[in-house]
GUROKOL-913941 format. One record per atom (N, C-alpha, C): chain; residue in three letters; x, y, z; atom name. Coordinates in nm, 3 decimals. Each point is the difference from the previous one (the first is absolute). Layout:
REC, kette, rest, c1, c2, c3, atom
REC, A, Ala, X, Y, Z, CA
...
This chain:
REC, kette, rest, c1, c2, c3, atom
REC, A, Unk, 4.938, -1.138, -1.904, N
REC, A, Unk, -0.070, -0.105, 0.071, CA
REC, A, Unk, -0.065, 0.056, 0.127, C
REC, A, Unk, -0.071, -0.076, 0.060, N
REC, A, Unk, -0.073, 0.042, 0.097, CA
REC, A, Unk, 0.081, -0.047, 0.148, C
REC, A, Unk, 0.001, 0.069, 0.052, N
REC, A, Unk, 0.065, 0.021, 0.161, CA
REC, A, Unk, -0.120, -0.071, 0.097, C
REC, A, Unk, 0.034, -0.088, 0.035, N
REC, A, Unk, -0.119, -0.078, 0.102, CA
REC, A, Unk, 0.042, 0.131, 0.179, C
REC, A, Unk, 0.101, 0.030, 0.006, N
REC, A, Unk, -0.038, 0.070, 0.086, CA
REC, A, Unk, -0.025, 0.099, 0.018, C
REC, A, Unk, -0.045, 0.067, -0.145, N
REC, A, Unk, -0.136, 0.160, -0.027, CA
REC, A, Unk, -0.136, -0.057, 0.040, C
REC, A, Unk, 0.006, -0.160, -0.042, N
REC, A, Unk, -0.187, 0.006, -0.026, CA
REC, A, Unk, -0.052, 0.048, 0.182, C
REC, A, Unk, 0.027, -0.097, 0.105, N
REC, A, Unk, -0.040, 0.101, 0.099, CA
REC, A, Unk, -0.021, 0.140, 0.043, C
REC, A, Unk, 0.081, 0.087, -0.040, N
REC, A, Unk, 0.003, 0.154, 0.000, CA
REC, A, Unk, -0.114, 0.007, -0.155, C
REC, A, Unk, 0.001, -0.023, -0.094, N
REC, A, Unk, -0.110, 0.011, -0.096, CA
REC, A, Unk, -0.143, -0.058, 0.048, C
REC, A, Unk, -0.012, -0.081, 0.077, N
REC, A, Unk, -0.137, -0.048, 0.062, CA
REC, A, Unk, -0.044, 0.077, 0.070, C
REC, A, Unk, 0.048, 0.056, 0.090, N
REC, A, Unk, 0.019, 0.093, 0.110, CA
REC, A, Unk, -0.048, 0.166, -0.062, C
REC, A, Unk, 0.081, 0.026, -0.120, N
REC, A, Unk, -0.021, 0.144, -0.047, CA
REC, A, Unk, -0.147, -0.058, -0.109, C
REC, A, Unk, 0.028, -0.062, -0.017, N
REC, A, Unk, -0.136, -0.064, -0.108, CA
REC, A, Unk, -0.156, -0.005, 0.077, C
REC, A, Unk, 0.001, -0.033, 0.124, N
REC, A, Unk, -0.052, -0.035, 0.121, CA
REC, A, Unk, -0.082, 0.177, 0.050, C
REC, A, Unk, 0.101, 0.082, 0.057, N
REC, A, Unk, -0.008, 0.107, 0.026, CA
REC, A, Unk, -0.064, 0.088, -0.115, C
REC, A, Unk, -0.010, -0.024, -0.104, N
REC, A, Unk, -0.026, 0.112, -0.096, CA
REC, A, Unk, -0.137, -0.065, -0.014, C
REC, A, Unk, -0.065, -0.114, 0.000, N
REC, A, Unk, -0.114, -0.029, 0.007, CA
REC, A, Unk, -0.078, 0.028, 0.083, C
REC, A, Unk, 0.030, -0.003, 0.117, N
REC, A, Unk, -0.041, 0.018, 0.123, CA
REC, A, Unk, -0.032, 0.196, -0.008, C
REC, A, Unk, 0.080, 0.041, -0.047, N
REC, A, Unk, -0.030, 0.147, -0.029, CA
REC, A, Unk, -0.125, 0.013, -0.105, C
REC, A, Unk, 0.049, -0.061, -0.124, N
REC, A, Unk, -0.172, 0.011, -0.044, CA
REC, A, Unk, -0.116, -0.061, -0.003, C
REC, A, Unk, 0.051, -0.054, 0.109, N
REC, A, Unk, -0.158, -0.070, 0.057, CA
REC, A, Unk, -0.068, 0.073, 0.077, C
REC, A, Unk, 0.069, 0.087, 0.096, N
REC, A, Unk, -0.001, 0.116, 0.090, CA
REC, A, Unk, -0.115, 0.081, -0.087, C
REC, A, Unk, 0.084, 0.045, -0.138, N
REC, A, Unk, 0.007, 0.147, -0.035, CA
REC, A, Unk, -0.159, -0.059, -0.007, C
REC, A, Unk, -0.007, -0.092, -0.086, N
REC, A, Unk, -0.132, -0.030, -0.073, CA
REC, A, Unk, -0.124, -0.033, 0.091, C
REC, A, Unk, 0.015, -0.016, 0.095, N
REC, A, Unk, -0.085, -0.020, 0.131, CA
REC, A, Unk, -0.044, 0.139, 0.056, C
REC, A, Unk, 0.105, 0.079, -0.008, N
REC, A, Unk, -0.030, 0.113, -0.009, CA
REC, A, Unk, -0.124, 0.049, -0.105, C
REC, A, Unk, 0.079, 0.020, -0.113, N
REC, A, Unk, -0.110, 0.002, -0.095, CA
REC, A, Unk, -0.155, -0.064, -0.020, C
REC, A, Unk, -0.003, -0.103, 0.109, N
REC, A, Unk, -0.106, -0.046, -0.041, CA
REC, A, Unk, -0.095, 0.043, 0.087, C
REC, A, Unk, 0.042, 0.038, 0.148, N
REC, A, Unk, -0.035, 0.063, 0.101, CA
REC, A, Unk, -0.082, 0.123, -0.068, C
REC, A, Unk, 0.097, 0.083, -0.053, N
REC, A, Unk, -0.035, 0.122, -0.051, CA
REC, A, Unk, -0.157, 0.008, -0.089, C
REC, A, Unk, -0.005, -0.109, -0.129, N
REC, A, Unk, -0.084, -0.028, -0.077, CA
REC, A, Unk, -0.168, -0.036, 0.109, C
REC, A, Unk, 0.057, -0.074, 0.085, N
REC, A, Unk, -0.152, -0.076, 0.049, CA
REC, A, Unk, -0.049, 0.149, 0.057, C
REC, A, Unk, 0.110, 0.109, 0.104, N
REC, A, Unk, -0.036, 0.078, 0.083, CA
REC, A, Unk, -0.090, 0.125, -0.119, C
REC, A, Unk, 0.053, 0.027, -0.157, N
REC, A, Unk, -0.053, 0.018, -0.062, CA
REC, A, Unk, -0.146, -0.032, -0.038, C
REC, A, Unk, 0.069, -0.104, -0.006, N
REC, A, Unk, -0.183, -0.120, -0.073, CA
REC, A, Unk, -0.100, 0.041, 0.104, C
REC, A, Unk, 0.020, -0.037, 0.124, N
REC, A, Unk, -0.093, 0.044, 0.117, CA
REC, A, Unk, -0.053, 0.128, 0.011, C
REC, A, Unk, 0.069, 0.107, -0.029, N
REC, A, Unk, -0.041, 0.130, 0.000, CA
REC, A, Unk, -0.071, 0.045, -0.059, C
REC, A, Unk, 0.009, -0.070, -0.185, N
REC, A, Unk, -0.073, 0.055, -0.081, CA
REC, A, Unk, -0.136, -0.078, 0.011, C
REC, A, Unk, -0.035, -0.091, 0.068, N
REC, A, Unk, -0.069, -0.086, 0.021, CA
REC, A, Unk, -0.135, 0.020, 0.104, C
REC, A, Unk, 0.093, 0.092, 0.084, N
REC, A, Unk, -0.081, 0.101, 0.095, CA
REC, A, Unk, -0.054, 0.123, -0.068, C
REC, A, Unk, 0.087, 0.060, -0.074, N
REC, A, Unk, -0.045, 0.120, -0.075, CA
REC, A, Unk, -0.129, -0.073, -0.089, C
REC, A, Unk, -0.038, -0.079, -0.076, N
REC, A, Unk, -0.072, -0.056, -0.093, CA
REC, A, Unk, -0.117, 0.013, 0.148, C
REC, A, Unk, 0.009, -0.069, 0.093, N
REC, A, Unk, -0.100, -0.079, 0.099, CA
REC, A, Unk, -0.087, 0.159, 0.042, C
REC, A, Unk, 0.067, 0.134, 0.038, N
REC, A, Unk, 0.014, 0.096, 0.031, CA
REC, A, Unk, -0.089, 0.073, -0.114, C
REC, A, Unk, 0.015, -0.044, -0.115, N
REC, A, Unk, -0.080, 0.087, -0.109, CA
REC, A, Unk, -0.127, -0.065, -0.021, C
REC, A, Unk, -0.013, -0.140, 0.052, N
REC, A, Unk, -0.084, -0.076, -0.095, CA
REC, A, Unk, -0.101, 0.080, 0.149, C
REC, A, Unk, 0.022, -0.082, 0.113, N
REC, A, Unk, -0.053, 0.079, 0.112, CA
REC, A, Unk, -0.079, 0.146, -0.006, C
REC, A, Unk, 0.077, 0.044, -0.058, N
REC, A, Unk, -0.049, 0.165, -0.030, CA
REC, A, Unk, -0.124, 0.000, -0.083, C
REC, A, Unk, 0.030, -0.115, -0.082, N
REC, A, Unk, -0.125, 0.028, -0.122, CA
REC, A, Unk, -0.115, -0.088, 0.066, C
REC, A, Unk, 0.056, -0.116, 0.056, N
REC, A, Unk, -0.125, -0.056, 0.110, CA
REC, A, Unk, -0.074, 0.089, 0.055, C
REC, A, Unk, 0.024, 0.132, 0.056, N
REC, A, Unk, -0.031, 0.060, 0.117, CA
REC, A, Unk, -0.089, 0.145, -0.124, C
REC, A, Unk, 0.038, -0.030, -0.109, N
REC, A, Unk, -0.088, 0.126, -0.048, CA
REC, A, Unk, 0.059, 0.079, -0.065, C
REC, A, Unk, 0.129, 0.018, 0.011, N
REC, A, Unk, 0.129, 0.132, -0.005, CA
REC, A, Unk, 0.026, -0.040, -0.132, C
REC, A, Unk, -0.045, -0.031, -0.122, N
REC, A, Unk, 0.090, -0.032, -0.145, CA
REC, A, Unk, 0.043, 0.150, -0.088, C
REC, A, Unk, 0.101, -0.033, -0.002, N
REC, A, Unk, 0.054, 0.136, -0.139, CA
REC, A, Unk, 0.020, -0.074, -0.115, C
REC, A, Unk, 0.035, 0.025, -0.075, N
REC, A, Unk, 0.035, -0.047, -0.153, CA
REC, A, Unk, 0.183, -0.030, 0.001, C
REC, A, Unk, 0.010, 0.078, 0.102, N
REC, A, Unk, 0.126, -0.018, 0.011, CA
REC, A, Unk, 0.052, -0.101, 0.061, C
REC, A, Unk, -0.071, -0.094, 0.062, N
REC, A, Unk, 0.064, -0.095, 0.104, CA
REC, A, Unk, -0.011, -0.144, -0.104, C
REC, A, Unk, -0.086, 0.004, -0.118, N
REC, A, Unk, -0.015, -0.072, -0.088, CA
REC, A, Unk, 0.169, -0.060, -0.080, C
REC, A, Unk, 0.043, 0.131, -0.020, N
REC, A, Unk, 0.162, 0.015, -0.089, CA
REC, A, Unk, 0.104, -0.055, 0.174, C
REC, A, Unk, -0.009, 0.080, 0.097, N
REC, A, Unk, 0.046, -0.017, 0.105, CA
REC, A, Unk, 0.039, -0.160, 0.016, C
REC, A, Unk, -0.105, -0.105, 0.015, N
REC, A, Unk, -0.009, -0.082, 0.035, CA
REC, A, Unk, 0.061, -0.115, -0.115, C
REC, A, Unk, -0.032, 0.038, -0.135, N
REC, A, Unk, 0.090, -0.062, -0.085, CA
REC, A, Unk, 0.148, 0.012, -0.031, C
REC, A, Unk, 0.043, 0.124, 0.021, N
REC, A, Unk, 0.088, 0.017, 0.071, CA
REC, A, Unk, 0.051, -0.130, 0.079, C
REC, A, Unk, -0.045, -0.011, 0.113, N
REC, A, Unk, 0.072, -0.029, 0.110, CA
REC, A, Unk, -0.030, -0.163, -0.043, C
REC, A, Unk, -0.088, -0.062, -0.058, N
REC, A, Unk, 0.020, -0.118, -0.044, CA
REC, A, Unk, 0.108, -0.064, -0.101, C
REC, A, Unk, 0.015, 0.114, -0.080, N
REC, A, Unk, 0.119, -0.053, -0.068, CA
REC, A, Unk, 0.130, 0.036, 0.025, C
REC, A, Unk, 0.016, 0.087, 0.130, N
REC, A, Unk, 0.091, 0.012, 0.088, CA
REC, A, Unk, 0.023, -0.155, 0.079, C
REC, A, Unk, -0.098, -0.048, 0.009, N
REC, A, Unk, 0.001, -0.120, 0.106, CA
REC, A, Unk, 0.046, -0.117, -0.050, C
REC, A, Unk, -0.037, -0.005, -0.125, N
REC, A, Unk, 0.019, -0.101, -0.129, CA
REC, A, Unk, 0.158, -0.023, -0.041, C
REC, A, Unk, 0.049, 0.149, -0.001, N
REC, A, Unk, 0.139, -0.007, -0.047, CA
REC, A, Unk, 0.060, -0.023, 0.125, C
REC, A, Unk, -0.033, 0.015, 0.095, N
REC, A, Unk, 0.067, -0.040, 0.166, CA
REC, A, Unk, 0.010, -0.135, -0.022, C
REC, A, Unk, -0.155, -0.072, 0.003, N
REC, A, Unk, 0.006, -0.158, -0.013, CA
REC, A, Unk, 0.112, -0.058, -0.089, C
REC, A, Unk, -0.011, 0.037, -0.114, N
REC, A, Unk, 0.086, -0.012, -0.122, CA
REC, A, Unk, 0.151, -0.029, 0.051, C
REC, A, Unk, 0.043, 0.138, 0.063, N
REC, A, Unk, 0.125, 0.033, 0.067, CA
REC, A, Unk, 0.045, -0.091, 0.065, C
REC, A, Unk, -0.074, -0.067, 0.115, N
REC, A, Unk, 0.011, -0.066, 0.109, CA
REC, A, Unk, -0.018, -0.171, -0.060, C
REC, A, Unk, -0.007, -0.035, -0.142, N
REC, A, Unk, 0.013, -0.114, -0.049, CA
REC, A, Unk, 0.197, -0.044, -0.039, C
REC, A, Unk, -0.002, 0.149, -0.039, N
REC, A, Unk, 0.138, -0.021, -0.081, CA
REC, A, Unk, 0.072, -0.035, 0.143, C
């Protein structure tokens, strides 16, 4: 049977362990946007480049790249 005077100490440890992965995951999400932003700059940074004259063939793959880098971030940051 159930002990009515666990459920307080179970609210409490039930309580605390949420509070931890709410943490962790805030964390995580921190991490993702500071990601998202970066690659976001890198994209802004290439496109810039090709504005200005500077295109390689390479910044073509580069840049897709980094979009579907950004995509699976977004993705990430749903779950």
């Amino acid at each position: 049977m159930f002990d009515p005077e666990v459920a307080p100490i179970l609210v409490k440890f039930l309580n605390e362990e949420k509070q931890k992965l709410n943490k962790k995951r805030m964390e995580e999400i921190a991490l993702l946007k500071k990601n998202y932003n970066k690659i976001g700059a890198q994209i802004k940074n290439i496109v810039d480049a090709i504005a200005e004259g500077m295109y390689q063939p390479i910044m073509k793959d580069k840049i897709k790249k980094l979009e579907n880098t950004k995509i699976k971030l977004s993705t990430d940051f749903l779950k």
